[in-house]
C-alpha positions as CSV (number, residue, x, y, z in Angstrom):
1,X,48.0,-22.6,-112.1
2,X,44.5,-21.2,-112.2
3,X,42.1,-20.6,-109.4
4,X,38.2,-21.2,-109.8
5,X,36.6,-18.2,-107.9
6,X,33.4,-18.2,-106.0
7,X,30.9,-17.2,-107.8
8,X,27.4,-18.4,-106.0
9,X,28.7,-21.9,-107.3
10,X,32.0,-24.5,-107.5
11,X,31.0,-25.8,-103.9
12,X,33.3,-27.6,-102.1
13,X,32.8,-31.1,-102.2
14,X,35.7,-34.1,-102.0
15,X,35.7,-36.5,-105.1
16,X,35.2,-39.3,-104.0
17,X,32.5,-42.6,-104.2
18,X,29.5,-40.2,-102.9
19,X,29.8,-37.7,-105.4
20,X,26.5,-37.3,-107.0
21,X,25.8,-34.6,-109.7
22,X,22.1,-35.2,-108.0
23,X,20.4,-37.0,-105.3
24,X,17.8,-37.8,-107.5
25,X,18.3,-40.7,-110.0
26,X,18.8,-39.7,-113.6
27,X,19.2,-41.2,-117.0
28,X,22.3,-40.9,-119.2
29,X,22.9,-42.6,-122.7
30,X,26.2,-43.4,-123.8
31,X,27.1,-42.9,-127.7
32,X,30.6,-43.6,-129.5
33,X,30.4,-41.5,-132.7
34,X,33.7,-41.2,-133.5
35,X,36.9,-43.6,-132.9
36,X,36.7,-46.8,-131.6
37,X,36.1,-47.5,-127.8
38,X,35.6,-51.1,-126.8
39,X,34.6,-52.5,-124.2
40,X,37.1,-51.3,-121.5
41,X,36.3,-48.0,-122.2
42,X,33.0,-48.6,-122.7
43,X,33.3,-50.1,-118.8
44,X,35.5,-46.9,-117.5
45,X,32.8,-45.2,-118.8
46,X,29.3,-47.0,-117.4
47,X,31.4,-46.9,-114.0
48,X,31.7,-43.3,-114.2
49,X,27.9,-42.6,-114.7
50,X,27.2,-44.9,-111.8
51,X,29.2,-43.5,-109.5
52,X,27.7,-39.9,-110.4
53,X,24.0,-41.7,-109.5
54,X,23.2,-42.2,-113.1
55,X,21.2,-45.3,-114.9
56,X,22.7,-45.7,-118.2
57,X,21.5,-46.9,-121.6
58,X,23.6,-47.7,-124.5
59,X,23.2,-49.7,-127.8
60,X,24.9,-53.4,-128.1
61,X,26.8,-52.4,-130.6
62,X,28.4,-48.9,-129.1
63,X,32.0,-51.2,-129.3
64,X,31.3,-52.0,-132.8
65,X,35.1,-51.7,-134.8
66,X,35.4,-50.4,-138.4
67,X,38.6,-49.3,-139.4
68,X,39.4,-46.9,-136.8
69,X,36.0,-45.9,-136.1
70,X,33.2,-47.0,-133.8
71,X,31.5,-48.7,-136.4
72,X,30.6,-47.7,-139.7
73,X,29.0,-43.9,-140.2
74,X,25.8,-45.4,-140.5
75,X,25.7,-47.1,-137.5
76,X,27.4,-43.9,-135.6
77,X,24.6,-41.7,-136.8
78,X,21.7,-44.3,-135.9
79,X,23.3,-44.0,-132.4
80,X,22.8,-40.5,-131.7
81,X,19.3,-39.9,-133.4
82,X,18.3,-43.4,-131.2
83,X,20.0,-41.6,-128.0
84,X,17.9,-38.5,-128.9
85,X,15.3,-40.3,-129.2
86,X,15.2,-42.0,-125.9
87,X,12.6,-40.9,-123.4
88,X,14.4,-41.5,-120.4
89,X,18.1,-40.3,-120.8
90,X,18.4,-36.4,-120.0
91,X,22.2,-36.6,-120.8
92,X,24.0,-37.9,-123.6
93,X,27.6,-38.8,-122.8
94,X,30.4,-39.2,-125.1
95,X,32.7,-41.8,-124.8
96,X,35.8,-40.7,-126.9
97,X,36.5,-38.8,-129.3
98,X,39.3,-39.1,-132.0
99,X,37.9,-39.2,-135.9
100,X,35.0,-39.6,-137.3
101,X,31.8,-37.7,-135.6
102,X,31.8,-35.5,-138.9
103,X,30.7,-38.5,-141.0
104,X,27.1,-38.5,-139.3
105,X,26.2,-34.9,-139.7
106,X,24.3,-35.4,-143.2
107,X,22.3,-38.3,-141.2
108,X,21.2,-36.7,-137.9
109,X,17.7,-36.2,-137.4
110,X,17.9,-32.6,-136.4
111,X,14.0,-32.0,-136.1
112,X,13.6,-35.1,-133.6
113,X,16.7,-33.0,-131.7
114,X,15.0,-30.0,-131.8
115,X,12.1,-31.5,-130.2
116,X,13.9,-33.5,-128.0
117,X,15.0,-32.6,-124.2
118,X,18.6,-33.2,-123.8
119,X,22.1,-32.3,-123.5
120,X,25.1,-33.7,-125.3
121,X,28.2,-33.5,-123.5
122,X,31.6,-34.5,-125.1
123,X,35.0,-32.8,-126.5
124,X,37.7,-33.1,-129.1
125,X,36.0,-34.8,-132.0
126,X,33.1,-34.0,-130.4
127,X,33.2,-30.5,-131.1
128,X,31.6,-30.7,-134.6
129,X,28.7,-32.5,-133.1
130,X,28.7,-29.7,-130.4
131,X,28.2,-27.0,-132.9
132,X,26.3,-28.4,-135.4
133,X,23.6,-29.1,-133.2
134,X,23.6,-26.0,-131.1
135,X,23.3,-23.7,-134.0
136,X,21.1,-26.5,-136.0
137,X,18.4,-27.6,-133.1
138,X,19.4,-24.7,-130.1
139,X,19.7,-27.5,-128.0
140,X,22.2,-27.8,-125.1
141,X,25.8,-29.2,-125.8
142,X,28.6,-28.8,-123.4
143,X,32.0,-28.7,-124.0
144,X,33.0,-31.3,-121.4
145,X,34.9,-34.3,-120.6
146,X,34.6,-37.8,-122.9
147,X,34.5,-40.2,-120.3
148,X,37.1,-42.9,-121.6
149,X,39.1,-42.9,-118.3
150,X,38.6,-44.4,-115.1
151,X,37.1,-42.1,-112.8
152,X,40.6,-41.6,-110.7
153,X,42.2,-39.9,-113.9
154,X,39.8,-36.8,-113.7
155,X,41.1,-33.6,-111.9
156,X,38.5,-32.7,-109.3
157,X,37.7,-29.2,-111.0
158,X,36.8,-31.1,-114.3
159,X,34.1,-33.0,-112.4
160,X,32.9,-29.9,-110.7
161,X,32.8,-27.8,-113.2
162,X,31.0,-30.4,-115.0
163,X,27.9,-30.8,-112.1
164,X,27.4,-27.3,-111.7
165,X,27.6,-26.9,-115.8
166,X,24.5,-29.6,-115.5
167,X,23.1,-27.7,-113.1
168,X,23.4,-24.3,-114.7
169,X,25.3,-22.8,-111.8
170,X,27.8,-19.5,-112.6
171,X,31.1,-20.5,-112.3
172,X,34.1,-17.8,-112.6
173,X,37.9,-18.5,-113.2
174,X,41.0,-16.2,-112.0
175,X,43.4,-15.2,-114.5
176,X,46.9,-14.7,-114.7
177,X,48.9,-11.4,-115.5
178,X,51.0,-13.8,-117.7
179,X,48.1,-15.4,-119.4
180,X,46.5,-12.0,-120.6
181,X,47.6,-11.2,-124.4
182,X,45.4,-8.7,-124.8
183,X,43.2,-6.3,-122.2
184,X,39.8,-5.4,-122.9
185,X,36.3,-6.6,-120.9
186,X,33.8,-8.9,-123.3
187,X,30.5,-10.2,-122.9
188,X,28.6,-12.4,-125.3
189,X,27.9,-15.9,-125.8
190,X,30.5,-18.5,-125.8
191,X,31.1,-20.9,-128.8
192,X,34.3,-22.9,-130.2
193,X,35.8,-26.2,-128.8
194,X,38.7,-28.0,-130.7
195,X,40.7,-26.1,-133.5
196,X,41.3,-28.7,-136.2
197,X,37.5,-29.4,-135.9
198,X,36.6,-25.7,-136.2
199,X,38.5,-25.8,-139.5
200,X,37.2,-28.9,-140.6
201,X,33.7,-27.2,-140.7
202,X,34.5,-24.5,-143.0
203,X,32.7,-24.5,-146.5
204,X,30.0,-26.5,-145.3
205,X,26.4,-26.4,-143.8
206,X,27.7,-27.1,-140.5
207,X,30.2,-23.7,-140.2
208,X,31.0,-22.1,-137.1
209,X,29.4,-19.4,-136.6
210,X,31.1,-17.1,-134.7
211,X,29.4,-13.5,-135.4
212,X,29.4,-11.4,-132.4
213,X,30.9,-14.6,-130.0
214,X,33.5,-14.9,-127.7
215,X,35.3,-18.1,-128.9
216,X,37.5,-20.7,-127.4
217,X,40.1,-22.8,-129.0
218,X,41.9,-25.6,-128.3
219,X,43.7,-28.8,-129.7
220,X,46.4,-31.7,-129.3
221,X,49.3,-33.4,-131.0
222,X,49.7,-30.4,-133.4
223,X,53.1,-29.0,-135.1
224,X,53.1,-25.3,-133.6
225,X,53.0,-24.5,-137.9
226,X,49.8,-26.2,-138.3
227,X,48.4,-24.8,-135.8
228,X,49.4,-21.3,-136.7
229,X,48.4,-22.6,-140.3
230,X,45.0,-23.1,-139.3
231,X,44.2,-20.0,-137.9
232,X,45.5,-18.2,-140.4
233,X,42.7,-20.6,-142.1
234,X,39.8,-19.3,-140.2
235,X,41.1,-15.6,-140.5
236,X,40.8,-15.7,-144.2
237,X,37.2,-17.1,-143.6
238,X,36.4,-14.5,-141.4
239,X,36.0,-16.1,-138.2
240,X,37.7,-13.5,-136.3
241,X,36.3,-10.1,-138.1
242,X,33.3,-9.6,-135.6
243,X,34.6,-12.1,-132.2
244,X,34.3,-10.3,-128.7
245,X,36.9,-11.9,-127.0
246,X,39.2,-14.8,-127.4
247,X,40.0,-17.7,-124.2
248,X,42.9,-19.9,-125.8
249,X,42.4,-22.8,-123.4
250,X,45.4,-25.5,-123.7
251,X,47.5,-26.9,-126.8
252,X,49.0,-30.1,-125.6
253,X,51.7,-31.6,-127.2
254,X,51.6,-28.7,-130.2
255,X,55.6,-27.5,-129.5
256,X,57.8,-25.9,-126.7
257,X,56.7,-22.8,-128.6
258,X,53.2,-22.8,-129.0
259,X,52.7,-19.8,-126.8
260,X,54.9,-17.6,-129.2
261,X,53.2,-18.8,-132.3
262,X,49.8,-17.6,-130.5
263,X,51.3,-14.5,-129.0
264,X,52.4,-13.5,-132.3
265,X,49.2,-14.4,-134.1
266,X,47.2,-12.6,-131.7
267,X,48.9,-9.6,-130.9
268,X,46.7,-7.4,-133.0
269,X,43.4,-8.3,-131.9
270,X,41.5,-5.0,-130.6
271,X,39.3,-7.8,-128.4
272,X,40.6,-9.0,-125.2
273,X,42.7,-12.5,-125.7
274,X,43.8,-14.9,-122.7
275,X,45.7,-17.9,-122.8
276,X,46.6,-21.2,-121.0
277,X,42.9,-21.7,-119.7
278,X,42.0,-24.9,-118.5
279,X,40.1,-26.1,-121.7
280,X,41.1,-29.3,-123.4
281,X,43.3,-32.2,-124.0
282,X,44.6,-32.2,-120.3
283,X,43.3,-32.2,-116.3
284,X,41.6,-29.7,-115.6
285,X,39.2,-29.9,-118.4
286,X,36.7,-27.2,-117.3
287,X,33.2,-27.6,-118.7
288,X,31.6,-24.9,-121.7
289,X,28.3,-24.9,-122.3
290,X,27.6,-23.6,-125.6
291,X,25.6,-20.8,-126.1
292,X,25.3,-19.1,-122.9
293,X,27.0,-15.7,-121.6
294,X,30.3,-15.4,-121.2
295,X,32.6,-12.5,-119.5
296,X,36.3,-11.5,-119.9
297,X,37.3,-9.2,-117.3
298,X,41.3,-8.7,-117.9
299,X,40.6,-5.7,-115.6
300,X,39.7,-7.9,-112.7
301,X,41.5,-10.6,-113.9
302,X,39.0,-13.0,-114.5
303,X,36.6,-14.9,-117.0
304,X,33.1,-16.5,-115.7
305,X,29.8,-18.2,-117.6
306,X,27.0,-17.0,-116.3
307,X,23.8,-18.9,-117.2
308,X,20.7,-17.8,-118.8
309,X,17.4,-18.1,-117.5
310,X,15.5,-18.5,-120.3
311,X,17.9,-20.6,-122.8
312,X,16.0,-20.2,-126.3
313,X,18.5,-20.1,-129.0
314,X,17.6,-19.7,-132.6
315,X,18.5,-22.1,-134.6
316,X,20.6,-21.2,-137.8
């Protein structure tokens, strides 16, 4: 178990019907870049965003089928250059993820995102999307929840976490004895999201960068040799040489030995590491916002995001 700690934020507030990320009305747009959703999901989600006192905009064709995807990568791209486009919608939801969002980098429009206003929110697939336009555009992507189930299915700290991410409020999370690999305070902006997509960037325009970050990692439905494959992957690229800090947030379904595959893998870092975080495939979900300060404290025993005041990133 983990504990959220009070940190000027995470209020205390039942999920329920009345739970509103604001009182005032805002604009969301949905956008299904990667596998397919149809139209229950598409309804899960729309029911989601209403309940949180959103309007919503999406395009016909968001349920759209080609082979696995959400429509062709065409169409998938068109989606999110139309969503950042739109002059209402603040927020740009994901639906699901799967396969598929790395199709439409070579077709976003990244100088209409860099002039644009919003946030994308999503996970899993989503990651590469995440990343890319961060580092691309500066603009704000959190690592948050798709929003492909109905609303009961959500823990309560992954909706939370999720308001006061949209809100910029601090949030700070306890940590474990047993979930500290390696000791060592760290403080530095926060990138990463889903392992296989991580990998799946390297050798291209849309890399990682992860000079002088503290990263997170997580994935799903992983052989514990793959994944131990894979960072061996992004070790030879260098995506460890110059990290601050590691938060290893949940491998679902990867083996009944994942942890000794990562303790093993990990137990030379000289940068603090922490495991079994609530980040991922699983409830809790907690929300990362890309780009903004993150601590490790193994001392204290915990890890918090702190956010900035002036959020000006430099593209890359």
């Amino acid at each position: 178990m983990f504990k959220l700690l009070k940190e000027n934020s995470v209020h205390k507030m039942a999920v329920s019907n009345k739970n509103k990320i604001s009182n005032q009305k805002r604009y969301a747009f949905l956008i299904s870049p990667s596998g397919y959703s149809g139209k229950k999901l598409l309804n899960n989600a729309i029911k989601i965003l209403k309940n949180w006192n959103f309007e919503v905009n999406y395009l016909p064709d968001i349920i759209d089928k080609y082979h696995y995807y959400a429509g062709d990568y065409k169409r998938r791209a068109k989606e999110i250059n139309l969503a950042y486009n739109d002059k209402n919608s603040k927020f740009i939801f994901s639906i699901i993820g799967g396969m598929g969002a790395v199709h439409t980098l070579l077709f976003l429009d990244y100088d209409l995102i860099k002039k644009s206003n919003k946030t994308l929110i999503g996970y899993s697939d989503i990651t590469i999307l995440l990343n890319t336009i961060y580092q691309k555009t500066g603009k704000r992507c959190l690592h948050g929840p798709n929003l492909w189930k109905p609303i009961k299915k959500y823990h309560e700290k992954t909706i939370l976490c999720l308001f006061d991410a949209i809100n910029k409020k601090n949030y700070q999370i306890a940590i474990n004895n047993q979930d500290i690999l390696k000791q060592g305070f760290a403080r530095a902006d926060i990138a990463g999201g889903n392992l296989t997509l991580l990998e799946r960037s390297l050798g291209t325009n849309y890399e990682i960068n992860t000079n002088n970050k503290i990263l997170f990692i997580e994935d799903v439905k992983m052989k514990e040799g793959w994944v131990l494959d894979i960072l061996w992957h992004l070790k030879l690229a260098g995506k460890f040489n110059n990290v601050k800090g590691i938060i290893l947030g949940n491998f679902v379904d990867c083996g009944k030995n994942i942890n000794n595959y990562l303790k093993d893998f990990f137990q030379d870092f000289k940068c603090p590491v922490i495991m079994n975080q609530p980040i991922g495939h699983s409830e809790p979900n907690l929300t990362i916002p890309l780009g903004e300060t993150c601590i490790i404290d193994t001392k204290n025993k915990f890890w918090k995001i702190q956010f900035k005041k002036d959020f000006n990133p430099k593209p890359i």
